[in-house]
C-alpha positions as a Markdown table, in Angstrom:
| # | Residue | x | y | z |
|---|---|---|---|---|
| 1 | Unk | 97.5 | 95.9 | 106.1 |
| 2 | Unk | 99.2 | 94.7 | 102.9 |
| 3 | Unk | 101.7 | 97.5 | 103.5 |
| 4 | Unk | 102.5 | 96.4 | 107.0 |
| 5 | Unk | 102.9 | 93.3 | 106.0 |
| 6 | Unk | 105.5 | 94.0 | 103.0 |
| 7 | Unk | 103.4 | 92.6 | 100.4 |
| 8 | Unk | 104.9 | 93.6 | 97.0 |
| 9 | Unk | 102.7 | 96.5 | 95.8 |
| 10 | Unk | 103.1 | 99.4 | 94.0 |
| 11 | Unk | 100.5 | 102.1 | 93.7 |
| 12 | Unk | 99.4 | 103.1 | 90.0 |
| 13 | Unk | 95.7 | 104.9 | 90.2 |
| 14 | Unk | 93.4 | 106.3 | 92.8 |
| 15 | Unk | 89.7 | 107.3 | 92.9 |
| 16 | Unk | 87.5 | 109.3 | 94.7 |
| 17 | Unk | 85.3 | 107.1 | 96.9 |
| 18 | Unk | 81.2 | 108.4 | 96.7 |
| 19 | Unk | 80.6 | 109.7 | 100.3 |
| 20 | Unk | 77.7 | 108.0 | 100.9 |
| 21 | Unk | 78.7 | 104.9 | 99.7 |
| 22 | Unk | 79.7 | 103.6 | 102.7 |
| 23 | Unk | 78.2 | 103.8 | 106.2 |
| 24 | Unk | 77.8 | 102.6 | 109.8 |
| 25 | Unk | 74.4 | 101.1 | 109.7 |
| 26 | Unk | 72.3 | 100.1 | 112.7 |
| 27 | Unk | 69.1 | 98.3 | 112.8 |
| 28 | Unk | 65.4 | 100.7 | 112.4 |
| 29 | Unk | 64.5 | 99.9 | 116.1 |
| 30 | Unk | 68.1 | 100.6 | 117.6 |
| 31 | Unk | 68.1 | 102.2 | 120.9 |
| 32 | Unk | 72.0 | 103.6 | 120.1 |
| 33 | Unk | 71.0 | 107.3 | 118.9 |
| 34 | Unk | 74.5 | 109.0 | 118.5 |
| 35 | Unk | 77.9 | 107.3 | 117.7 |
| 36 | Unk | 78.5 | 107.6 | 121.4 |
| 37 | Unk | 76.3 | 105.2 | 121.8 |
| 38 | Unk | 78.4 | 103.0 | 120.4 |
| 39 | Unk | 80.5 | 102.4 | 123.5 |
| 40 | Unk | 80.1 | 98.6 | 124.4 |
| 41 | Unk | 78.6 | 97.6 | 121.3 |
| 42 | Unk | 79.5 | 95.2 | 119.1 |
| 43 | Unk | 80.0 | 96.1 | 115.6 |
| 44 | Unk | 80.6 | 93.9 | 112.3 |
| 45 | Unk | 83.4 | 94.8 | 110.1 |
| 46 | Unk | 86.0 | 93.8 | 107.8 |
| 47 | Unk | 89.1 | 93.9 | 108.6 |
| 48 | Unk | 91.5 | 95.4 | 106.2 |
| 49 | Unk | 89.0 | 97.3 | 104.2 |
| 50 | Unk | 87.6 | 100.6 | 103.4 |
| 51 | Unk | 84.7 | 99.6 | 105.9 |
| 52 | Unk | 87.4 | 99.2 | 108.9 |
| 53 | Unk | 88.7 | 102.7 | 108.2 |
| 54 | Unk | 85.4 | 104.3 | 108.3 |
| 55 | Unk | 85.0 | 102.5 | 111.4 |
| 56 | Unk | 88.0 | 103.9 | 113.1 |
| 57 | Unk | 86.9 | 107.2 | 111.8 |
| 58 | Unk | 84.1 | 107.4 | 113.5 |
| 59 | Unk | 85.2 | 106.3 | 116.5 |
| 60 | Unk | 87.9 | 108.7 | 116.7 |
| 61 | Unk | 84.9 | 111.6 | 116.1 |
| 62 | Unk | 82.9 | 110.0 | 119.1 |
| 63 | Unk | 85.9 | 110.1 | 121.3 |
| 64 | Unk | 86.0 | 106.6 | 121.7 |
| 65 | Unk | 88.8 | 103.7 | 121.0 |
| 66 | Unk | 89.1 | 100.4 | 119.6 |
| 67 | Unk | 88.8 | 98.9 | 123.6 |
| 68 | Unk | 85.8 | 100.9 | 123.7 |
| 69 | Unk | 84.0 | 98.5 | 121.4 |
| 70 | Unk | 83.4 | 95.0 | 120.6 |
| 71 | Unk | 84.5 | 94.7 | 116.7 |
| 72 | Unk | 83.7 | 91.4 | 115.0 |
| 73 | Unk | 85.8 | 91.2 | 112.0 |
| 74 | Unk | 83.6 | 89.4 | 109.6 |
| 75 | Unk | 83.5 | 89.3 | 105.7 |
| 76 | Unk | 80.0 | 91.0 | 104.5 |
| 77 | Unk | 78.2 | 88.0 | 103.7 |
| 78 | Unk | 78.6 | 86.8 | 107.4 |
| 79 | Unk | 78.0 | 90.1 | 108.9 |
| 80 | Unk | 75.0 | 90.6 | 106.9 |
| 81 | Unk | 73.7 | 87.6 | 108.2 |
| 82 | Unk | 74.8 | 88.4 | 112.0 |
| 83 | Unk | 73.5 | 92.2 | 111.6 |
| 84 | Unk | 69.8 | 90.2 | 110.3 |
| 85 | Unk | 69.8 | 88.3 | 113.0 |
| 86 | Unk | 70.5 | 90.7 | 115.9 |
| 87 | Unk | 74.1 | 89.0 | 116.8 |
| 88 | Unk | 75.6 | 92.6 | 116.2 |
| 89 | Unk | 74.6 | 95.8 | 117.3 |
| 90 | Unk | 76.0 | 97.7 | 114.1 |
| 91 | Unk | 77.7 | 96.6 | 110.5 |
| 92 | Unk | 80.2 | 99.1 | 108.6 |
| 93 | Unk | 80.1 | 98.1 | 105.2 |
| 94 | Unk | 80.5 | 99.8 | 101.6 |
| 95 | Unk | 78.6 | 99.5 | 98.4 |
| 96 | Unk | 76.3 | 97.1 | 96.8 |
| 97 | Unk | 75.5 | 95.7 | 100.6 |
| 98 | Unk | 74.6 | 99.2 | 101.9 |
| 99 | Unk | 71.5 | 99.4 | 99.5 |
| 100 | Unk | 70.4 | 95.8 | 99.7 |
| 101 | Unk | 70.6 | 96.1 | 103.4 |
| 102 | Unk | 69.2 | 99.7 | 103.4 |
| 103 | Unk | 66.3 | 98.5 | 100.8 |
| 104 | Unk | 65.8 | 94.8 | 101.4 |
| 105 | Unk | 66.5 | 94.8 | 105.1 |
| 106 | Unk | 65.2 | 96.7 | 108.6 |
| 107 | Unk | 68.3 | 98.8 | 108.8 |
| 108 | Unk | 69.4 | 102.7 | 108.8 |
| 109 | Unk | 72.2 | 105.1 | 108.6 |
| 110 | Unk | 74.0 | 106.2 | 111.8 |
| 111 | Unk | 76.6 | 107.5 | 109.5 |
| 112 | Unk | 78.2 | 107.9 | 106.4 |
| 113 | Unk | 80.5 | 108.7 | 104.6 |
| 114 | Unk | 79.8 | 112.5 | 104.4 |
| 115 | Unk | 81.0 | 113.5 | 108.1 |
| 116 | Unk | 84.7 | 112.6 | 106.8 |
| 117 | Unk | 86.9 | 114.5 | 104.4 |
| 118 | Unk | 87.4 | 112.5 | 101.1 |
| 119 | Unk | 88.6 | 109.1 | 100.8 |
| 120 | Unk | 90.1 | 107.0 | 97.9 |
| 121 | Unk | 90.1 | 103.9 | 96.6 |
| 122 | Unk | 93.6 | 102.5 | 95.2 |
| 123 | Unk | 94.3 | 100.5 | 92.1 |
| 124 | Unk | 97.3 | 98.4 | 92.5 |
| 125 | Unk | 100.1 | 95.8 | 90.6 |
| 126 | Unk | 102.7 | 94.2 | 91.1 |
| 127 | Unk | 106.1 | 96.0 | 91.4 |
| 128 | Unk | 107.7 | 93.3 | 89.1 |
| 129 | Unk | 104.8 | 93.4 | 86.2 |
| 130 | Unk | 104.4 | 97.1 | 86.2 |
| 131 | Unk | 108.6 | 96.8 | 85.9 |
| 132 | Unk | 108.7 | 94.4 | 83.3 |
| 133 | Unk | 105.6 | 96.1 | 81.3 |
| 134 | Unk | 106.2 | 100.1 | 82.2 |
| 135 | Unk | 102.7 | 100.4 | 80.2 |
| 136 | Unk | 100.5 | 98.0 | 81.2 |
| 137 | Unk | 99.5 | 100.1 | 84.0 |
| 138 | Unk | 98.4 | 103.3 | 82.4 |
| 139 | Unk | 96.7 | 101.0 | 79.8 |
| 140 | Unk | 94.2 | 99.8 | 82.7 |
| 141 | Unk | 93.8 | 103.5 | 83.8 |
| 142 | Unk | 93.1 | 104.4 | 80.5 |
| 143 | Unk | 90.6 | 101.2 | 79.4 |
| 144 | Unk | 89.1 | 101.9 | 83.2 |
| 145 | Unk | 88.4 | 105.9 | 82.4 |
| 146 | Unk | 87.0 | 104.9 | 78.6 |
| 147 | Unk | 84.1 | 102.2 | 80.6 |
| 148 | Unk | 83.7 | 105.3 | 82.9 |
| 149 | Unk | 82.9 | 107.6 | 79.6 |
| 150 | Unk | 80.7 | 105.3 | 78.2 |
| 151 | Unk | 78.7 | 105.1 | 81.2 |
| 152 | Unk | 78.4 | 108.6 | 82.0 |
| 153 | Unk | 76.8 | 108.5 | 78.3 |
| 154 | Unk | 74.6 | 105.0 | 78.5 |
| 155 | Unk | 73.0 | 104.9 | 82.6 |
| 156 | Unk | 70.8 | 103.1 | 81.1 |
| 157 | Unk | 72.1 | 100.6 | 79.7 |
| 158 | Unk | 74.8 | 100.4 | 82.3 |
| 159 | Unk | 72.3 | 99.7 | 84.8 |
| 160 | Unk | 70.8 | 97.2 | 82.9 |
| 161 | Unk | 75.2 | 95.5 | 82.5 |
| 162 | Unk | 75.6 | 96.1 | 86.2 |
| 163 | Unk | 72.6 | 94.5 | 87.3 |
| 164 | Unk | 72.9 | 91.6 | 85.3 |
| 165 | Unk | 76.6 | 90.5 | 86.1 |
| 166 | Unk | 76.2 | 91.2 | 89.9 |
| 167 | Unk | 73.1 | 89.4 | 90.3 |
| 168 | Unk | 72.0 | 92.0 | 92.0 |
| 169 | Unk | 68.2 | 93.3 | 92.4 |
| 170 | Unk | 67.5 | 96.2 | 89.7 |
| 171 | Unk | 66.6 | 98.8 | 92.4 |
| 172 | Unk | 69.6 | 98.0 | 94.4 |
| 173 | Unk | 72.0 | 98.1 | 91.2 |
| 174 | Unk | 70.3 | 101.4 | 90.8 |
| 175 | Unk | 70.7 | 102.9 | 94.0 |
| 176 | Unk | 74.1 | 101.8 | 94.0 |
| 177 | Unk | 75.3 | 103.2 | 90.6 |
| 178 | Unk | 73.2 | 106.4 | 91.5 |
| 179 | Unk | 75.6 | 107.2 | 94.3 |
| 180 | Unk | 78.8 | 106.7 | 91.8 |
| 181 | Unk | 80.1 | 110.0 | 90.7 |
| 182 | Unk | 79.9 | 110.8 | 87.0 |
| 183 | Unk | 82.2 | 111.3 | 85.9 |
| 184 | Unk | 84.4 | 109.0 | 88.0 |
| 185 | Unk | 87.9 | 109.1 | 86.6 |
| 186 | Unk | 90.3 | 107.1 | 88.0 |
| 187 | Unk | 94.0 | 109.0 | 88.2 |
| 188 | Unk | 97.8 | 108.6 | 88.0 |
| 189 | Unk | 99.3 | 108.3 | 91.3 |
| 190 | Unk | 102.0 | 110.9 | 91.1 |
| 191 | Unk | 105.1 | 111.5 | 93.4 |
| 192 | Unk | 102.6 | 114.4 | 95.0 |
Protein backbone atom coordinates (compact mmCIF):
# COMPACT_ATOMS: atom_id res chain seq x y z
CA UNK A 1 0.00 0.00 0.00
CA UNK A 2 2.82 2.38 0.88
CA UNK A 3 4.29 1.54 -2.48
CA UNK A 4 1.23 2.36 -4.39
CA UNK A 5 0.95 5.16 -2.85
CA UNK A 6 4.58 6.63 -3.56
CA UNK A 7 5.47 6.87 -0.04
CA UNK A 8 9.26 7.56 0.19
CA UNK A 9 10.74 4.11 1.26
CA UNK A 10 13.60 2.25 0.62
CA UNK A 11 14.01 -1.36 1.51
CA UNK A 12 17.21 -2.19 3.83
CA UNK A 13 16.47 -5.75 5.65
CA UNK A 14 14.05 -8.62 5.45
CA UNK A 15 13.10 -11.55 7.74
CA UNK A 16 11.66 -14.73 7.51
CA UNK A 17 8.13 -14.55 8.94
CA UNK A 18 7.35 -17.91 11.50
CA UNK A 19 4.72 -19.83 9.55
CA UNK A 20 2.46 -20.29 12.09
CA UNK A 21 2.50 -17.10 13.32
CA UNK A 22 -0.19 -15.88 11.54
CA UNK A 23 -3.55 -17.49 10.77
CA UNK A 24 -7.24 -17.30 9.70
CA UNK A 25 -9.02 -18.05 12.95
CA UNK A 26 -12.59 -18.92 13.34
CA UNK A 27 -14.55 -19.31 16.39
CA UNK A 28 -14.54 -23.33 18.30
CA UNK A 29 -18.29 -23.79 17.37
CA UNK A 30 -17.99 -22.54 13.69
CA UNK A 31 -20.07 -24.32 11.31
CA UNK A 32 -17.48 -23.05 8.28
CA UNK A 33 -15.27 -26.42 8.05
CA UNK A 34 -12.97 -25.71 4.86
CA UNK A 35 -11.87 -22.30 3.54
CA UNK A 36 -14.61 -22.70 1.05
CA UNK A 37 -16.77 -22.11 3.45
CA UNK A 38 -15.81 -18.91 3.59
CA UNK A 39 -17.84 -17.74 0.71
CA UNK A 40 -20.36 -15.05 2.16
CA UNK A 41 -18.74 -14.62 5.31
CA UNK A 42 -17.55 -11.84 6.76
CA UNK A 43 -14.04 -11.68 7.86
CA UNK A 44 -11.95 -9.05 10.08
CA UNK A 45 -8.71 -7.85 8.73
CA UNK A 46 -6.28 -5.17 8.46
CA UNK A 47 -5.86 -3.64 5.77
CA UNK A 48 -2.37 -3.10 4.55
CA UNK A 49 -0.77 -5.75 6.67
CA UNK A 50 0.74 -9.03 6.60
CA UNK A 51 -2.77 -10.31 7.94
CA UNK A 52 -4.53 -8.89 4.53
CA UNK A 53 -2.02 -10.86 2.43
CA UNK A 54 -2.58 -14.09 4.11
CA UNK A 55 -6.07 -13.27 3.62
CA UNK A 56 -5.91 -12.99 -0.08
CA UNK A 57 -3.82 -16.09 -0.09
CA UNK A 58 -6.15 -18.15 1.05
CA UNK A 59 -8.70 -17.07 -0.77
CA UNK A 60 -7.00 -17.44 -3.95
CA UNK A 61 -6.28 -21.45 -2.71
CA UNK A 62 -10.17 -21.75 -2.10
CA UNK A 63 -10.92 -20.41 -5.45
CA UNK A 64 -12.69 -17.65 -4.30
CA UNK A 65 -12.30 -13.64 -4.69
CA UNK A 66 -12.36 -10.60 -2.76
CA UNK A 67 -16.55 -10.14 -4.01
CA UNK A 68 -16.79 -13.51 -2.65
CA UNK A 69 -16.48 -12.23 0.90
CA UNK A 70 -17.51 -9.63 3.20
CA UNK A 71 -13.93 -8.22 4.54
CA UNK A 72 -14.19 -5.74 7.47
CA UNK A 73 -11.05 -3.92 7.55
CA UNK A 74 -10.51 -3.31 11.13
CA UNK A 75 -7.26 -2.70 13.35
CA UNK A 76 -6.78 -5.89 15.80
CA UNK A 77 -8.00 -4.42 18.87
CA UNK A 78 -11.49 -3.77 17.15
CA UNK A 79 -11.54 -7.01 15.39
CA UNK A 80 -10.77 -8.87 18.40
CA UNK A 81 -13.50 -7.34 20.02
CA UNK A 82 -15.98 -7.97 16.86
CA UNK A 83 -14.60 -11.69 16.42
CA UNK A 84 -15.60 -11.97 20.66
CA UNK A 85 -18.65 -10.91 20.07
CA UNK A 86 -19.84 -12.86 17.00
CA UNK A 87 -20.03 -9.58 14.67
CA UNK A 88 -17.54 -11.59 12.29
CA UNK A 89 -17.48 -14.90 11.09
CA UNK A 90 -13.49 -15.08 10.89
CA UNK A 91 -10.31 -12.68 11.98
CA UNK A 92 -6.81 -12.93 10.10
CA UNK A 93 -4.42 -11.67 12.33
CA UNK A 94 -0.60 -12.18 13.18
CA UNK A 95 1.31 -12.54 16.41
CA UNK A 96 0.85 -11.76 19.92
CA UNK A 97 -3.18 -11.62 19.15
CA UNK A 98 -3.07 -15.19 17.66
CA UNK A 99 -2.15 -16.69 21.08
CA UNK A 100 -4.12 -14.55 23.35
CA UNK A 101 -7.09 -15.20 21.19
CA UNK A 102 -6.11 -18.93 20.67
CA UNK A 103 -5.37 -19.24 24.65
CA UNK A 104 -7.61 -16.63 26.34
CA UNK A 105 -10.43 -16.82 23.87
CA UNK A 106 -13.02 -19.60 22.16
CA UNK A 107 -11.26 -19.52 18.86
CA UNK A 108 -9.30 -22.05 16.37
CA UNK A 109 -7.16 -22.34 13.40
CA UNK A 110 -8.74 -22.66 9.92
CA UNK A 111 -5.36 -21.82 8.66
CA UNK A 112 -2.00 -20.79 8.88
CA UNK A 113 0.64 -19.82 7.78
CA UNK A 114 2.14 -23.27 6.84
CA UNK A 115 -0.09 -23.92 3.54
CA UNK A 116 1.87 -20.89 1.96
CA UNK A 117 5.40 -20.79 0.68
CA UNK A 118 7.55 -18.37 2.89
CA UNK A 119 6.85 -14.89 3.59
CA UNK A 120 8.91 -11.91 4.90
CA UNK A 121 8.73 -9.22 6.99
CA UNK A 122 10.57 -5.85 5.69
CA UNK A 123 12.56 -3.36 7.66
CA UNK A 124 12.37 0.00 6.06
CA UNK A 125 13.87 4.01 6.16
CA UNK A 126 13.75 6.70 4.58
CA UNK A 127 15.35 7.16 1.19
CA UNK A 128 16.75 10.57 2.38
CA UNK A 129 18.22 9.35 5.97
CA UNK A 130 19.59 6.12 4.67
CA UNK A 131 21.20 8.79 1.83
CA UNK A 132 22.49 11.27 4.19
CA UNK A 133 23.73 8.38 6.78
CA UNK A 134 24.83 5.40 4.15
CA UNK A 135 25.39 3.42 7.66
CA UNK A 136 22.82 3.90 9.74
CA UNK A 137 21.01 1.20 8.12
CA UNK A 138 23.31 -1.70 8.43
CA UNK A 139 23.90 -0.41 12.00
CA UNK A 140 20.09 -1.36 12.91
CA UNK A 141 20.54 -4.75 11.03
CA UNK A 142 23.47 -5.32 12.84
CA UNK A 143 22.21 -4.08 16.69
CA UNK A 144 18.75 -6.11 15.50
CA UNK A 145 20.83 -9.55 14.71
CA UNK A 146 23.14 -8.97 18.09
CA UNK A 147 19.34 -8.81 20.41
CA UNK A 148 18.51 -11.88 18.18
CA UNK A 149 22.02 -13.59 19.52
CA UNK A 150 21.43 -12.87 22.85
CA UNK A 151 18.10 -14.26 22.83
CA UNK A 152 18.84 -17.41 21.22
CA UNK A 153 21.35 -17.69 24.31
CA UNK A 154 18.95 -16.18 27.28
CA UNK A 155 14.87 -17.61 26.37
CA UNK A 156 14.63 -17.27 29.62
CA UNK A 157 15.21 -14.25 30.37
CA UNK A 158 13.87 -12.92 27.18
CA UNK A 159 10.64 -14.18 28.03
CA UNK A 160 10.63 -12.73 31.17
CA UNK A 161 11.81 -8.86 28.88
CA UNK A 162 9.14 -9.60 26.42
CA UNK A 163 6.50 -10.21 28.75
CA UNK A 164 7.05 -7.50 30.77
CA UNK A 165 7.21 -4.52 28.12
CA UNK A 166 4.26 -5.96 26.11
CA UNK A 167 2.03 -6.30 29.00
CA UNK A 168 1.29 -9.33 27.76
CA UNK A 169 0.20 -12.59 29.83
CA UNK A 170 3.44 -14.95 30.52
CA UNK A 171 1.90 -17.98 28.60
CA UNK A 172 0.92 -15.92 25.80
CA UNK A 173 4.50 -14.10 25.63
CA UNK A 174 5.60 -17.68 25.59
CA UNK A 175 3.68 -19.09 23.03
CA UNK A 176 4.37 -16.28 20.99
CA UNK A 177 8.26 -16.23 21.28
CA UNK A 178 8.12 -20.19 21.01
CA UNK A 179 6.93 -19.84 17.39
CA UNK A 180 10.00 -17.20 16.54
CA UNK A 181 12.74 -18.92 14.78
CA UNK A 182 16.07 -19.08 16.48
CA UNK A 183 17.96 -18.03 15.19
CA UNK A 184 16.09 -15.19 13.44
CA UNK A 185 18.52 -13.07 11.53
CA UNK A 186 17.36 -10.28 9.91
CA UNK A 187 19.26 -9.75 6.22
CA UNK A 188 20.57 -7.23 3.68
CA UNK A 189 18.22 -6.64 1.00
CA UNK A 190 20.41 -7.14 -2.04
CA UNK A 191 19.80 -6.13 -5.74
CA UNK A 192 18.81 -10.16 -6.00
Amino acid sequence: FAQAADKDLSYVGYEVVPANSQALLIPTNSTIKSIQDLKGKRIAVQKGSSAHELLAKVLQKAGLSWQDIQPVWLPPADARAAFDKGAVDAWSIWEPYLSTTELKGHAKSLIDGTAFPTTFSFYIGNPKFIQQHPDAAQKVLTGLNQADQWFVKHQDEGLSIYAQSTGLDTQVAKAVLDKRLKPSPVQPVTPE
